[in-house]
Every structure is written in C-alpha cells, then in structure tokens.
C-alpha positions in Angstrom: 301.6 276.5 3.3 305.2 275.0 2.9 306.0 276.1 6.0 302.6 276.0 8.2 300.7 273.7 6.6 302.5 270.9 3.8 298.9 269.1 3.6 296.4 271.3 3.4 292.5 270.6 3.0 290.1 273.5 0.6 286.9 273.5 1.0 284.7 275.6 -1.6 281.5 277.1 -1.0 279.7 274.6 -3.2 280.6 272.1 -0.8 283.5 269.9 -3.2 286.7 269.8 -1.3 290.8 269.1 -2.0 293.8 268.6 -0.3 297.0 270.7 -1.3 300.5 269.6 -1.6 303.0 271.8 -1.8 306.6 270.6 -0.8 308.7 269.4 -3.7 309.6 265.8 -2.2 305.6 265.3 -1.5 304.6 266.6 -5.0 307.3 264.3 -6.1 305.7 261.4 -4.2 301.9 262.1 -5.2 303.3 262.3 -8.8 305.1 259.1 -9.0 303.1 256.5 -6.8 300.6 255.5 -8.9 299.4 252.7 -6.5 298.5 255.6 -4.3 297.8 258.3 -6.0 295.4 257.9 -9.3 295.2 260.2 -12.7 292.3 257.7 -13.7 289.9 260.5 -11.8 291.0 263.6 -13.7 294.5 265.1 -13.7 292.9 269.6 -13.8 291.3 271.0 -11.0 288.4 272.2 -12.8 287.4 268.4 -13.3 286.8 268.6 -9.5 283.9 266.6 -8.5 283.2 264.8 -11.7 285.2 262.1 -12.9 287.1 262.2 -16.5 285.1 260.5 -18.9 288.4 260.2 -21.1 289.6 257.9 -18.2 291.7 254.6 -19.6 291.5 256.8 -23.4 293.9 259.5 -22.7 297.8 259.3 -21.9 296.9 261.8 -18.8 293.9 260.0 -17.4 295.5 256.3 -17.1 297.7 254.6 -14.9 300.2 252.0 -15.8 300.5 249.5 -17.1 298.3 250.7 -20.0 299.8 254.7 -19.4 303.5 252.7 -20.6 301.4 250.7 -23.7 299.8 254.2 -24.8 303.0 256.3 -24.8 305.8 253.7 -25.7 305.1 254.5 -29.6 305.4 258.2 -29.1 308.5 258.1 -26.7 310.6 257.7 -29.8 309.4 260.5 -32.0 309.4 263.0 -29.4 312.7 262.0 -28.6 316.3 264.0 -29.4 317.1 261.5 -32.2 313.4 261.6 -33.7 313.0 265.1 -33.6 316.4 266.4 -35.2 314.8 266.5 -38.4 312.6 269.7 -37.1 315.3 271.6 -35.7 315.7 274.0 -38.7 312.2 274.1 -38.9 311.6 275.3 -35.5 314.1 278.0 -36.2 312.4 279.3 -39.2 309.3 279.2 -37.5 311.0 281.7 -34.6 312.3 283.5 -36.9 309.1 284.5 -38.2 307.1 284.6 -35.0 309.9 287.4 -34.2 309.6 289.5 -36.9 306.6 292.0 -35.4 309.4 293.3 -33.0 311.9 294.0 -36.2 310.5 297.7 -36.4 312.3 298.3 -32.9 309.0 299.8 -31.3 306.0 298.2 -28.4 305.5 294.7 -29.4 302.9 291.8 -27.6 305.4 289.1 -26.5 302.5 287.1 -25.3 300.8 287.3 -28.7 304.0 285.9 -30.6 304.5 283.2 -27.9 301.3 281.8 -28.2 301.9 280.8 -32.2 305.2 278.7 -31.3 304.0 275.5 -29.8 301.3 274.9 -32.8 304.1 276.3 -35.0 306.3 273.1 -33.4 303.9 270.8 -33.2 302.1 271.3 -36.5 305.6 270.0 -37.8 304.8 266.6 -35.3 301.6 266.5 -36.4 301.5 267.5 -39.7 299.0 269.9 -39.7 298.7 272.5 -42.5 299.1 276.2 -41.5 295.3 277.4 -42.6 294.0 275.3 -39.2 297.1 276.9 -37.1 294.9 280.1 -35.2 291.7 278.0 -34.7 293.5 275.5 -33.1 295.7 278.0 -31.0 292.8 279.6 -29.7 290.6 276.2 -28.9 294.3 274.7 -26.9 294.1 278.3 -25.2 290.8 278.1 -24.4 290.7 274.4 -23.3 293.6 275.4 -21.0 291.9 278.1 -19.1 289.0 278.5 -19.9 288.1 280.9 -17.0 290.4 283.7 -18.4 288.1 286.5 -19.5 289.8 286.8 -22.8 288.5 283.4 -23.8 284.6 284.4 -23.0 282.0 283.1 -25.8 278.9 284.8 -26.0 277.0 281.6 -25.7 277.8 278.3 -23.6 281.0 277.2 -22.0 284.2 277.8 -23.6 285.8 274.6 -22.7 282.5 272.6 -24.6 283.0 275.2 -27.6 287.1 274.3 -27.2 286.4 270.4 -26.9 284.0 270.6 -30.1 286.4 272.6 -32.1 289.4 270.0 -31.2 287.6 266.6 -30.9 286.1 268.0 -34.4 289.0 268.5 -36.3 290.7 265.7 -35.1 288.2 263.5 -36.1 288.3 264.6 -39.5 291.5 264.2 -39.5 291.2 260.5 -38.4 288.7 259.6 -41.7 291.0 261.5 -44.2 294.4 260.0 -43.0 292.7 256.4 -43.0 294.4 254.2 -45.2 297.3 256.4 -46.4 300.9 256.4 -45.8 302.6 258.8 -43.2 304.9 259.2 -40.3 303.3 261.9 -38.5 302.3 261.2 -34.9 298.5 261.2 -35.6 299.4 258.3 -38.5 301.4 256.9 -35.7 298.5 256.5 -33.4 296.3 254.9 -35.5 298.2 252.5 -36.6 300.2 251.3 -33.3 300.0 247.7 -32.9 298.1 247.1 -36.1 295.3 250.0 -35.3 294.9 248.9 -31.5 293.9 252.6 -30.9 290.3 252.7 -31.6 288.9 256.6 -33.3 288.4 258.2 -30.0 291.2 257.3 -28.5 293.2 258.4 -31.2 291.5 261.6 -31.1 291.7 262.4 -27.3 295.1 261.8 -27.4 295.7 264.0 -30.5 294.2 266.5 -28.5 296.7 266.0 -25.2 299.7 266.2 -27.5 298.3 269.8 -28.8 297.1 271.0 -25.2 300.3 269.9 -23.8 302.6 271.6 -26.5 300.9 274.6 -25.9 300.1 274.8 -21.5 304.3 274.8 -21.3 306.0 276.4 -23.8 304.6 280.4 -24.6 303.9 280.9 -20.6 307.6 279.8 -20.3 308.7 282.1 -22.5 307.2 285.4 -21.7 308.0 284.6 -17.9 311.4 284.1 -18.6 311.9 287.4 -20.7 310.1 289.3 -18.2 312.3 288.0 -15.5 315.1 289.1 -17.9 313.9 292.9 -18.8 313.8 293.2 -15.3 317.5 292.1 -15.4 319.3 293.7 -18.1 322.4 292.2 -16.2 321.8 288.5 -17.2 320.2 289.3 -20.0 323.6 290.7 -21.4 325.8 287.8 -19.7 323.1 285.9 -21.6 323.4 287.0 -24.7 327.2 287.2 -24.5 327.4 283.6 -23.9 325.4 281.1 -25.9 326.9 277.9 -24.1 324.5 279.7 -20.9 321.5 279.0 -23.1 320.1 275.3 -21.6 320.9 276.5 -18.2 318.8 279.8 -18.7 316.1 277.9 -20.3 316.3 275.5 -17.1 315.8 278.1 -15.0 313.1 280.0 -16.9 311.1 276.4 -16.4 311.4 276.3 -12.9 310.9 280.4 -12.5 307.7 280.1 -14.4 306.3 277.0 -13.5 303.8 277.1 -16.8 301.6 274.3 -16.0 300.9 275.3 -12.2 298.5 272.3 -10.9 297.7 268.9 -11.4 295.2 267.1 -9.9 295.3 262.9 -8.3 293.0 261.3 -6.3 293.9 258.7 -3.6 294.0 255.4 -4.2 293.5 254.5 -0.6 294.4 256.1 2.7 297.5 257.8 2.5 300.0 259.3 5.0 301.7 261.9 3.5 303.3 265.4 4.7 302.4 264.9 8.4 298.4 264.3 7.6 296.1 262.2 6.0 294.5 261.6 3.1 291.2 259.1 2.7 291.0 256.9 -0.1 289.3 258.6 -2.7 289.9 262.3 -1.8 291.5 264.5 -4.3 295.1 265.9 -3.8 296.2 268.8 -6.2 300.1 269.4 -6.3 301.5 272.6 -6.7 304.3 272.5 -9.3 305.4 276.6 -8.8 305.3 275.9 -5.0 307.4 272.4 -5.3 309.6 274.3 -7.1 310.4 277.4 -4.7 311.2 274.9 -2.1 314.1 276.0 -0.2 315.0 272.6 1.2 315.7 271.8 -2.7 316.8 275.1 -4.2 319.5 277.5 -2.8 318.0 280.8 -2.6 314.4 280.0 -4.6 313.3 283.6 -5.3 316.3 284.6 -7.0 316.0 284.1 -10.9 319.8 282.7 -11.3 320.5 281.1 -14.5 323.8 279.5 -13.4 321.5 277.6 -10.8 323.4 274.5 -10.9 321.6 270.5 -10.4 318.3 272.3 -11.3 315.6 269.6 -10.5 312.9 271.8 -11.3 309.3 269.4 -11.8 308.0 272.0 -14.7 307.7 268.9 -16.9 306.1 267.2 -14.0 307.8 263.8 -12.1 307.3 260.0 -12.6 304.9 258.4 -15.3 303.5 261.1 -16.6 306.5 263.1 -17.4 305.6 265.2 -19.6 305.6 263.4 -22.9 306.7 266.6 -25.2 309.5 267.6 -22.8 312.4 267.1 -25.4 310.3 268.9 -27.9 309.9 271.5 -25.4 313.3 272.3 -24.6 314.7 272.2 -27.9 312.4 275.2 -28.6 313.3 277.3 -26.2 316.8 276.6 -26.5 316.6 278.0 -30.3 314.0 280.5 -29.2 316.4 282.1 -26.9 319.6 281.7 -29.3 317.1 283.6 -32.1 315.7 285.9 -29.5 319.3 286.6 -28.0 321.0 286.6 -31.2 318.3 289.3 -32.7 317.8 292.0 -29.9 320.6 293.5 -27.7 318.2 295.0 -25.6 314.7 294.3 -24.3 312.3 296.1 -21.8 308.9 296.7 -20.7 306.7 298.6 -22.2 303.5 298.2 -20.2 302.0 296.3 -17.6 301.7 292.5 -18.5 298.5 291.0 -18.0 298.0 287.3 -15.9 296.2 284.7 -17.2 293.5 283.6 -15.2 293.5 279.7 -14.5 294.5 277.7 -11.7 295.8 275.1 -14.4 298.4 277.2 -16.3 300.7 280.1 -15.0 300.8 282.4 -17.4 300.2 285.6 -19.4 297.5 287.2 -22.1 299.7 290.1 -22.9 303.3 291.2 -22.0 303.8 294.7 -23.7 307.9 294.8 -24.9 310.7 297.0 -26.2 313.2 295.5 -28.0 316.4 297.5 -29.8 317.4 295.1 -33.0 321.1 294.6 -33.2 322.6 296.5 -36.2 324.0 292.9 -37.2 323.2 289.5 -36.6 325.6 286.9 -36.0 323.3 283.6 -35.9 324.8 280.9 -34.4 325.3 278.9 -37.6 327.8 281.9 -39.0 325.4 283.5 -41.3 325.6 287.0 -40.8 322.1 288.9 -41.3 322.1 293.0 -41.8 319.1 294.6 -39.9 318.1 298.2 -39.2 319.4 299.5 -35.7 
C-alpha cells in the first residue's frame, strides 16, 4: 500500500468505510493538522461509525485549544524532572516482575510484561497494589477487546472493561475529595480550582491507565523477541549499557505497540495523491509509517545503532503521547535489569499475537533465559545468583 496505493479506501461488509494512510510524512500530516484532521470523532478503529461520546472530556478525543488546557497540568508530572522521584521505584518494580525467570527454565515474557505499566503508573497514580490485576486485565481488555483471551461469558468485553475502569475511578474521585495529595488523579481534580468536572476526571484517569499499558509490555516482548532471534546484539547489548536508549529506540519503532489511530476529516482534504471528503474517517498506520524506506535506511533490519530514529511509536503532533517520558524511562531500566540479569535468552515456544487492529502485540512469548552467575547492576551493587 506504500508503494501502490498511499491512500487507500476499505470498505467492510456492513457497509461503514475508511481511508488508510500509510507513508510516514502523510501519517505525520493527518496527525498533526488538527484543522484538517479531527480526534473529536474517535481516535480507535473499533469506534468506527459511531461517534465518541467522551468527545471534548478526554485528552484523546479533543482538539486544541482545549486538548493544550486538558494536558498542560499533566505535562509537568510526566516529565524527566517530575518523574525522577520514581526511578528507583520502577526498578524495584522490574526487579520483581523478573524474578519468575530466576530458576533459569520456560518462563511467559508476555505475562511479566503486562504487570509493568500498572506497576509504573500505580506509582503516578497512586494506586494501592490489591487493585493492580483487575485493573491490568480491564486496560487489556479495553485495548483489544477482540483478542480471544479477553472473551466474557456474557456481554461485550469492552462494556465489562469500561464498567470496571469508569467504576473504580469514580470511587476513587468521592474518596480522594477533599484531601491532600500530589498524585495525578488529585492533580486532575483540582486543576484550575476543580475546573474538571467527575467524569472528566474519570475518563481521563482511564486514558492515562490505557495509554501506560497499549505501549509499554507489547514493546517489550517485541524487542526481546527481535533479540533471541539475535543473540549477536543481544551480547553487544548487554556488553554496552551506553547502547541502551538507542536499543529501546529501535525496539519502539520495530514494534510499533500502538498500531492505529483513527481521525476524521475536517473538510475535504488532498492528501497522498487522493482525496478525502469532509467527514470521512482516515486511520493512520504507525508500524507502516514507520517501515517507510524514504525515512529509514534499510526498515526491516532490527539495527539498534539506527541513528536520527524518528520513529512515530509515541505518535506525532498534539497528541503526542502524553506518558512518553514515563515510557522510555522504563524500558531504559527494564533493559539495564533485564541485560544486567540474563546473559542469555531464547525461545522456547511459539509466541502468540494479540488480536486487535489497535495494539500490536502479544498474549504469550514462551522464553529461556540463563541467569548470570553474578550481577553487576549498574549502580555497583553486586548481587550473587545461581548459574
């Protein structure tokens, strides 16, 4: 389609239609015009048809100006400087989301993955570890709900992942009320004075967690398979922490977690050699944008040392993604831990794909990791382990 067909219109059998885009520079521009293209409409693909009835409530379903107003308060916490304070934290929390592969045999890499976003953002959010697996599994579910793994025996399992979320959030509007706190859910209620009124605080409570947790596991378990398929750079990794950020940069655009996102046009738009009608939806195709080879020398090559790595994982203009900071200080420490723990690591199984046409991702990557016989952490501590 990059080649043949840059603008391409889907038609389903129920009759709803879409326009793809999948060259990076087009992405790019569908992305960051917001006087053409519109996230007011829905910003998923499975909200095809029907317009978002969080529109003007939630960061991803408005525009700017009030996008900016929204997300200004937040800019600072999720920031280097604001999160610095949850670096160790984050690295305890690897540390024990790694310790299943410590006995040396078959281990789920998917499973562990899943548990470090909330494990991160629980320390953002200030949410106590008892809630930690029902909200994993609601984000999981309200990311793909399609995936077989995510079935309910009765009704839809994005309504019973919406209920669980808007639920608890809610709650946890009425008992923070009134009490002190710098979490970012205290922080939303009480920007500007408590503009935010209970439901918007909630929705957007619930796009920080859903966020935090389309990116970051599906990131790492592609990267890690593209390494145990390259025990090469997996070593040259490992022997050189300095090439941490630019493996982690390279593991975003390899991956491409969060695959699609979804505008609508504004008016008639000219755009990849076709054209769009006002009104018409245009999904973008982030893994696509980001194989481009008018961008990226040699696209299919997983190459760590890529240098200028423009990948659009994170997304491109106003709705960068909010928790992309966050994000990459994780997997930065993820990868020092992981790296730093196991001198070797291979498959032990067939992975298994998510299935969503949101999310890019995996339910189960099956591993073999050999624990080094000691630990040199990056800090100096030395840790004995078995071999």
């Amino acid at each position: 389609m990059r080649e043949r067909a840059p603008l391409h219109r889907q038609e389903l059998p129920d009759g709803r239609s879409f326009w793809s885009v999948t060259r990076y520079h087009d992405v790019c521009r569908v992305l960051g015009e917001h006087r053409e293209f519109t996230s007011e409409r829905g910003s998923l693909l499975h909200q095809l048809g029907t317009d978002d009835a969080a529109s003007g409530l939630l960061l991803v379903a408005t525009d700017p100006p009030r996008h900016t107003e929204l997300r200004r308060p937040l800019n600072r916490m999720f920031s280097a400087a604001g999160l610095a304070a949850t670096r160790e934290r984050i690295r305890a929390a690897v540390r024990g989301i790694l310790t299943p592969a410590l006995d040396g045999g078959e281990w789920d890499l998917a499973e562990c993955a899943a548990k470090l976003p909330m494990a991160v953002a629980a320390q953002v959010m200030d949410i106590p570890e008892e809630f930690w697996p029902d909200l994993v599994a609601w984000s999981a579910m309200a990311a793909s709900p399609e995936d077989p793994a995510h079935a309910v025996p009765h009704g839809s399992p994005l309504l019973v992942a919406h209920h669980g979320l808007f639920d608890y959030f809610s709650r946890e509007f009425d008992r923070r009320s009134g009490t002190p706190g710098d979490d970012a859910i205290r922080l939303l209620m009480t920007m500007r004075g408590g503009e935010l009124s209970r439901e918007e605080v909630v929705v957007n409570c619930y796009s920080v967690l859903l966020g935090a947790n389309a990116t970051t596991p599906h990131t790492v378990t592609g990267t890690l398979l593209a390494l145990a398929e390259r025990p090469w750079i997996y070593r040259r990794a490992a022997a050189e922490p300095a090439a941490i950020p630019g493996l982690v940069e390279e593991g975003l655009r390899w991956s491409s977690a969060a695959s699609c996102f979804l505008r609508h046009a504004v008016r008639d738009v000219e755009i990849a050699g076709g054209l769009v009608p006002a009104g018409d939806p245009v999904a973008v195709w982030i893994g696509s944008a980001n194989r481009d080879a008018t961008v990226f020398r040699d696209p299919d090559s997983f190459d760590p040392t890529r240098g200028d790595n423009r990948h659009l994982a994170f997304g491109f203009g106003p709705h960068y993604c909010l928790g992309a900071t966050m994000a990459r200080i994780t997997l930065r420490i993820f990868f020092e831990e992981f790296l730093g723990f196991f001198g070797e690591v291979e498959p032990a199984g067939e992975p298994v794909r998510l299935a969503s046409n949101f999310v890019s991702g995996h339910t189960r990557v099956p591993l073999r990791t050999r624990v080094r016989r000691s630990l040199a952490w990056h800090t100096g501590e030395r840790i004995e382990a078995p071999c």
